[in-house]
Structures are given as structure tokens and as C-alpha cells.
C-alpha angles and dihedrals in degrees: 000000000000119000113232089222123047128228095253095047091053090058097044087060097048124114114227110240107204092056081059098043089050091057101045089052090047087054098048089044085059093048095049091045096055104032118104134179096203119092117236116251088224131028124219095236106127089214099056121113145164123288114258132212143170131212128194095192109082118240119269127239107296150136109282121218120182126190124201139175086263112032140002109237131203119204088343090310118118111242120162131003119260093212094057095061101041085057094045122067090226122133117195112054097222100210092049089049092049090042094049088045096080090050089089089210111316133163114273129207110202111199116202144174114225096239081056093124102244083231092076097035083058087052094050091048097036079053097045084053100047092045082060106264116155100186124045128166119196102226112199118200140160119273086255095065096058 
């Protein structure tokens, strides 16, 4: 019986296997790389923007924080800069976490602009948790109140 393609002409046609396997690996290696399962704390939207709210019942007495674009202050005392944490990965801001210590729990007010980074506002809550304190309100003013 005669075969209607030759031998040669068989391996001439045939796909190398170990170019495609490299590539497949290198392409898995990059998935892997740059998938997370963890959601971003802020998205890159350019339209995206903070949730706002009004109330018309006035805050209760608690410890005020305010955050602003220079310092963090704690019932009106500077107590950390704001730059500093904002340059450093850090999480917890060490001198908001001791003031807020001897709080034993209390409510705190954070009181925060709008162009605050959110990076910073995290730290403050992640270190008002941390310090103990089981009720915190997010307080959002103009630059001027502050």
C-alpha cells in the first residue's frame, strides 16, 4: 500500500511541541503573578469618590480626632504628622494608638476633609481599633472646619 504523504513531508508539517509548552508556562507564571484575591482599597476610577451622608442628630460626647493634610490631632493636640505616615508603610500610627489607650473605650469622632488620602484615614481607624475603641463615626467637613 502506498501512503499518500511521505515521511519527510509529515515532519516537515509538525508543530514543535516544547516552543508551545514554554509559552503556556510563561503565561500561567504571569497569571499567577498578578492575580489577587483581595479586593483594592481604591479603585483606580477616576470617578470614584467617598460615600456621603447627612445627619440631622448631633454627635454624641466623644474623643475627636481630626485629620488634616499636616498633623493628626487628638482632642485638638497634635499628635502625629500626617506626612509621615502617609511616606512610611506602617500601619499602625504609634502616638494615636498610646493617646487613645487611656480612653478605656470610648466613643471616637473622626473628623476628616475629603482630599484626606483614604491611606491615612485606614491607619487612623486600624489604630483607634487597635487602641480599644468600640464606636467610631467618620465625620466628614470642609477643609474650613477643621
Amino acid at each position: 500500500m502506498r501512503r499518500l504523504v511521505s515521511r519527510r513531508a509529515r515532519q516537515a508539517y509538525a508543530t514543535p511541541l516544547a516552543p508551545l509548552v514554554d509559552v503556556i508556562t510563561i503565561l500561567l507564571v504571569v497569571l499567577l503573578k498578578t492575580y489577587s484575591v483581595d479586593a483594592p482599597v481604591r479603585p483606580d476610577d477616576p470617578d470614584f469618590a467617598l460615600a456621603m451622608s447627612a445627619s440631622a442628630t448631633p454627635v454624641g460626647p466623644a474623643v475627636d480626632i481630626d485629620v488634616t493634610d499636616t498633623a493628626i490631632y487628638v482632642s485638638g493636640l497634635r499628635t502625629a504628622s500626617s506626612d509621615y505616615y502617609l511616606e512610611h508603610e506602617d500601619l499602625l500610627i504609634e502616638e494615636l494608638y498610646a493617646r487613645l489607650q487611656g480612653q478605656g473605650g470610648r466613643a471616637v469622632n473622626v473628623r476628616v476633609d475629603g482630599d484626606i488620602p483614604y491611606e491615612l484615614v485606614r491607619k487612623v481607624l486600624f489604630s483607634a481599633r487597635e487602641a480599644g475603641v468600640q464606636r467610631l463615626t467618620i465625620v466628614a467637613q470642609s477643609r474650613t472646619a477643621l
